[in-house]
C-alpha positions in Angstrom: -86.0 52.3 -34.4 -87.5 48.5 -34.3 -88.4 46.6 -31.6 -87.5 43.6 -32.3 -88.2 40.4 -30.8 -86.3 36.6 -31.2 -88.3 34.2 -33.3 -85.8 31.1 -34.0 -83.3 29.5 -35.8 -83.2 28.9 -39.7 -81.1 26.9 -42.1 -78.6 29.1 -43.8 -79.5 26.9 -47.2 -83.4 28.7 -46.1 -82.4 32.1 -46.0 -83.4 33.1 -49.7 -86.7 32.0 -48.6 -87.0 33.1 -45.5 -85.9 36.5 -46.7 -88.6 36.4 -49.7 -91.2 35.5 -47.6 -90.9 38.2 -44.9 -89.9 41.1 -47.5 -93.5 40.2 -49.4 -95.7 40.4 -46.1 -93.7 43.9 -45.1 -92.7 42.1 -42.4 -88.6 43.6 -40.8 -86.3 41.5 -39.7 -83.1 40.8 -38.9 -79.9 37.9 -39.4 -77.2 36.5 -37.3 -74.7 34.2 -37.8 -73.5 33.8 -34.2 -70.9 31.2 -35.9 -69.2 33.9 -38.4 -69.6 36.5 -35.2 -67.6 33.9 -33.2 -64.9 33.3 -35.6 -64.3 36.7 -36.3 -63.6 37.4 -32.4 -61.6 34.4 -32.6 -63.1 31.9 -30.1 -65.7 29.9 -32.2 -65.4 26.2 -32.2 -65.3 24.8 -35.6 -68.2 23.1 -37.2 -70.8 24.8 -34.3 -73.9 26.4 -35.4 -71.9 27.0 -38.9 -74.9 26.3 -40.9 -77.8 28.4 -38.9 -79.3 32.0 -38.7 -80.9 33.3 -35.9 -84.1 35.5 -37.0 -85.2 38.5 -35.1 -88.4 40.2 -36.4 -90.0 43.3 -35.7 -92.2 42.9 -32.4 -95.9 44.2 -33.8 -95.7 41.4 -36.6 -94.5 37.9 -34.8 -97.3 36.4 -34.1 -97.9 36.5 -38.3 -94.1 35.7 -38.8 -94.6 32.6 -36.7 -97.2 31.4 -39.0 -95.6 32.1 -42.3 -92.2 30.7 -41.8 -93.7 27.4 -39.5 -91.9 25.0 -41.8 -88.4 27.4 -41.8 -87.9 27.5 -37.7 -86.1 25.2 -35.4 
């Protein structure tokens, strides 16, 4: 199992990258979409936090996250 730790927001429209970038520095992570989460529960107000990704990334690697996606985070 990862630990993982939270590292920011992203632009859904920077996901491909995002994705790219951590995949070729064997770096783990993890997506959500606290809008789509919402929505599916039923309770989401329209047009909120429809367009972001929060990022989680394994603990041991952060730090090196944090300075690869610098111009991806919010």
């Amino acid at each position: 199992m990862i630990n993982l730790s939270y590292l920011g927001i992203i632009s859904t429209f920077d996901v491909i990258s995002v994705k790219e970038i951590l995949q070729k520095n064997k770096i783990k992570f993890f997506l959500k979409n606290l809008f789509d989460t919402s929505v599916s529960a039923g309770w989401a107000n329209p047009g909120s936090e429809s367009f972001q990704e929060h990022l989680y990334v394994d603990k041991k690697k952060t730090a090196a996250a944090k300075k690869l996606l610098a111009n991806y985070l919010k």
